[in-house]
C-alpha positions in Angstrom: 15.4 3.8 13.5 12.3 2.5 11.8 11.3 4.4 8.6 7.3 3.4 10.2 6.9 3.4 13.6 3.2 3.1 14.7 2.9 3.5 18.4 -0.6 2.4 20.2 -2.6 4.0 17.0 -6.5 3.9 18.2 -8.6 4.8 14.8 -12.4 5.2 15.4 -15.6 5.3 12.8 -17.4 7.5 14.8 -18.4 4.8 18.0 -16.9 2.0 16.1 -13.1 1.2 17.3 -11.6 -0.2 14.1 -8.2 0.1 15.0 -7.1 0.1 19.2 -3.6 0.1 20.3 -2.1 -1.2 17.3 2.0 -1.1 17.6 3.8 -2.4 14.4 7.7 -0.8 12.7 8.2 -1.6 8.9 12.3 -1.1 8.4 13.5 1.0 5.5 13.8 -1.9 2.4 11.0 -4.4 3.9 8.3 -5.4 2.5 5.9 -5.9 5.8 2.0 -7.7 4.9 -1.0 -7.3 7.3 -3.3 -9.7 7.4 -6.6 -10.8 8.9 -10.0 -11.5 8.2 -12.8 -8.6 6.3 -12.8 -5.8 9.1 -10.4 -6.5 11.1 -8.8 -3.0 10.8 -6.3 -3.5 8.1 -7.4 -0.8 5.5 -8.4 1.9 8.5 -4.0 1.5 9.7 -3.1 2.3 6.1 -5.6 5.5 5.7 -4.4 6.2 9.0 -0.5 6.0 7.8 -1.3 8.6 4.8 -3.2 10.8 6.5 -7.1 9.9 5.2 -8.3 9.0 8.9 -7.4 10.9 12.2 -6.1 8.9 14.9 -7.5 8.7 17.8 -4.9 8.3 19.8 -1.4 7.0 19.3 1.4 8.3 17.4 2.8 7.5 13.5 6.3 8.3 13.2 7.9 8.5 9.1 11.6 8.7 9.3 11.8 9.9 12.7 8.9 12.6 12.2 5.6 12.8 13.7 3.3 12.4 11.2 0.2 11.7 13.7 -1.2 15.9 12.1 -0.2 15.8 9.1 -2.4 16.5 6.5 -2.4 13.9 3.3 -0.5 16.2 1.0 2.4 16.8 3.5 2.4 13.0 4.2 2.7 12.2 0.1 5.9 15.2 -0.2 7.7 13.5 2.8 7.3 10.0 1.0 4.3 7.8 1.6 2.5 6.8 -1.1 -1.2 4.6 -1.5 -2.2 2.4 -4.1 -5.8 2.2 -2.6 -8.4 -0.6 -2.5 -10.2 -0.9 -5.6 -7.7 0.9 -7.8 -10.1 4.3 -7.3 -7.8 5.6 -10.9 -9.4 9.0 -12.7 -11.7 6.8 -15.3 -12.3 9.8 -17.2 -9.0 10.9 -17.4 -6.5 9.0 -19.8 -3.9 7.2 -18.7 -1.1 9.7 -18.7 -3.4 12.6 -17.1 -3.3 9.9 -14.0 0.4 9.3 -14.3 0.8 13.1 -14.2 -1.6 13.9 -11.3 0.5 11.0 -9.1 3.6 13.5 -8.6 1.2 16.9 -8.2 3.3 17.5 -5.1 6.8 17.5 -7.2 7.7 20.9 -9.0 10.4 19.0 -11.0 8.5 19.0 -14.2 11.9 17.6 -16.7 12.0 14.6 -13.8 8.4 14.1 -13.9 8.3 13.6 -17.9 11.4 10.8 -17.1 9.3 9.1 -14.6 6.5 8.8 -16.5 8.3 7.2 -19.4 10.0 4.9 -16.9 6.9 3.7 -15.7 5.9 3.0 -19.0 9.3 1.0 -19.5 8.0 -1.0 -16.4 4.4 -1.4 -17.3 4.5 -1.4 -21.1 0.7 -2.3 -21.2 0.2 1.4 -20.1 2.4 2.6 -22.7 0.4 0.9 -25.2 -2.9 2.6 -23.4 -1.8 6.2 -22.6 -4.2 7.8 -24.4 -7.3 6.1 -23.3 -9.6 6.7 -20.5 -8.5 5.1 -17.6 -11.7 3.4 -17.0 -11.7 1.2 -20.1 -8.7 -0.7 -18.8 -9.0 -4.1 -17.2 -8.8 -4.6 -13.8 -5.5 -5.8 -13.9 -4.1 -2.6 -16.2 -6.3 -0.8 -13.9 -4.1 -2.2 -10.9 -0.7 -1.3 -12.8 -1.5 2.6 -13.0 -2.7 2.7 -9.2 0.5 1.6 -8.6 2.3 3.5 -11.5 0.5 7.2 -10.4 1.6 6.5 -6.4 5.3 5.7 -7.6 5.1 9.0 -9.5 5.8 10.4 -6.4 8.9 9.2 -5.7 7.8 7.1 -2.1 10.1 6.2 0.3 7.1 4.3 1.7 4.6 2.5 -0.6 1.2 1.7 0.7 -0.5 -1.4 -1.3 -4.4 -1.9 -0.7 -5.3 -5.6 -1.7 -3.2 -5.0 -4.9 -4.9 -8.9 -6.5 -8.5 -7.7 -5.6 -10.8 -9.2 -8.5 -7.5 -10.2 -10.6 -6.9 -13.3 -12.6 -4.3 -15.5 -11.5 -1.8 -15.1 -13.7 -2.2 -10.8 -13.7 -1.7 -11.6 -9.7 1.8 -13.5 -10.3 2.8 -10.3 -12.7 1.9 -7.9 -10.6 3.7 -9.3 -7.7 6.7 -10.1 -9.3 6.6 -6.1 -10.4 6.2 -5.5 -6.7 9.4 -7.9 -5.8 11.5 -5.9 -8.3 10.6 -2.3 -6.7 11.2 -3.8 -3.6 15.2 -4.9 -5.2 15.4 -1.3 -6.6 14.7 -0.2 -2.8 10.9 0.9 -2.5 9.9 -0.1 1.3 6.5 -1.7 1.3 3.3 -1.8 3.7 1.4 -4.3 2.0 -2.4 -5.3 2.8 -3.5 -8.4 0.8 -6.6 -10.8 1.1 -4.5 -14.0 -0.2 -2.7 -14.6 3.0 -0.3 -17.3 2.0 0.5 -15.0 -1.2 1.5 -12.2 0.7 3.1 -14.0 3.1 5.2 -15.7 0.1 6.0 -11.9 -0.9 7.3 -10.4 2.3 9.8 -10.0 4.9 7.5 -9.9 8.0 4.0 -10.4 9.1 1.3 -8.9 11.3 -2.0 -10.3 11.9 -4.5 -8.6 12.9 -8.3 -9.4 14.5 -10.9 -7.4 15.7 -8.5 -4.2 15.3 -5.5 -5.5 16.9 -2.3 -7.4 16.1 -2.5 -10.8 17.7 1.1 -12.0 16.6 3.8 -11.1 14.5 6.7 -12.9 13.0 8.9 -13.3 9.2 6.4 -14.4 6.8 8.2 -17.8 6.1 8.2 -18.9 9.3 3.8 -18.0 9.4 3.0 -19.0 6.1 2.3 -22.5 7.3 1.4 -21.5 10.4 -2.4 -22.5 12.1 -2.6 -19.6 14.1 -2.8 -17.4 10.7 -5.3 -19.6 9.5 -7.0 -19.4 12.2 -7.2 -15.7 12.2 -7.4 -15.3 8.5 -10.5 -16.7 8.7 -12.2 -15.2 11.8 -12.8 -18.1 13.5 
């Protein structure tokens, strides 16, 4: 059994189809990339996996249950998690009021405190920073608490919205290699990411998407020099 299964998911923008019949699995300890050019539905799948959009048809199954009318909170307690597009962290709030507000579903408050110092052990930068406002981070320590406040909740399934969005190179390799060892330690990953061949280079299996669909599918090292994602990547 699939820990995602996405069944013919239809997602609309009031008379706009952003998303029609889309069909994709990620397996409990994959890390699965969706590619495709600027609107090609890739953001509206992962709203629609944690809730933020209503299908309009299809079905989302998480570990066997139906998560198509779930609301958002009930989707983060059974154990999907989003690091969104553009970071969208509390920038008045300091770093460790964010932390804390990513496991606001979890009544284990001793656990919680553990967490937080662990994700401090894993992004010491934060550490260094828990006191300021988020918003006078950099982009790239910006990036690390997105991903630090949706791990505070203990995902089974961890959503990733162009995680190297606006980063410098070498903050895109660290971040990434982070992401590689939560994937070791056993975090399953949906993973949407503008730098194709990077993601691809990152991941188990690939779906490509246009124009609201997947168009192929296959394990990223056998696409990553593929035309056909080129092709797509690009839009035309």
């Amino acid at each position: 059994m699939a820990l995602l299964d996405i069944e013919h998911l239809s997602v609309n923008y009031g008379a706009i189809q952003a998303v029609r019949d889309l069909s994709l699995t990620v397996q409990e300890g994959e890390i699965v990339t969706l590619i495709g050019a600027n609107g090609a539905g890739k953001t509206t799948t992962l709203r629609a996996v944690s809730r933020l959009l209503k299908p309009r048809g299809g079905t989302l199954r998480f570990a066997g249950r139906d998560l198509t009318r779930l609301p958002p909170d009930e989707a983060v307690r059974l154990g999907i998690a989003q690091s969104p597009e553009g970071r969208q962290v509390l920038a008045r709030q300091t770093v460790h009021d964010n932390l804390e507000l990513g496991a606001y579903t979890r009544r284990d408050h001793a656990q919680i405190h553990a967490d937080i110092e662990q994700q401090y052990d894993r992004f010491p930068r934060l550490r260094e920073r828990r006191a300021q406002p988020a918003g006078t981070l950099s982009g790239g320590e910006q990036q690390m608490l997105a991903i630090a406040r949706a791990l505070m909740s203990r995902p089974k399934l961890l959503l990733l919205d162009e995680p190297s969005l606006g980063l410098a190179p070498l903050v895109v390799l660290e971040i990434f290699g982070i992401l590689r060892e939560l994937n070791a330690q056993g975090v399953t990953m949906l993973l949407v990411e503008q730098n194709a061949r990077l993601a691809m280079q990152h991941s188990h299996r690939t779906y490509v998407m246009e124009a609201g669909q997947v168009t192929f599918t296959g394990p990223s090292d056998q696409l990553v020099n593929d035309e056909r994602v080129l092709h797509a990547y690009l839009g035309g």
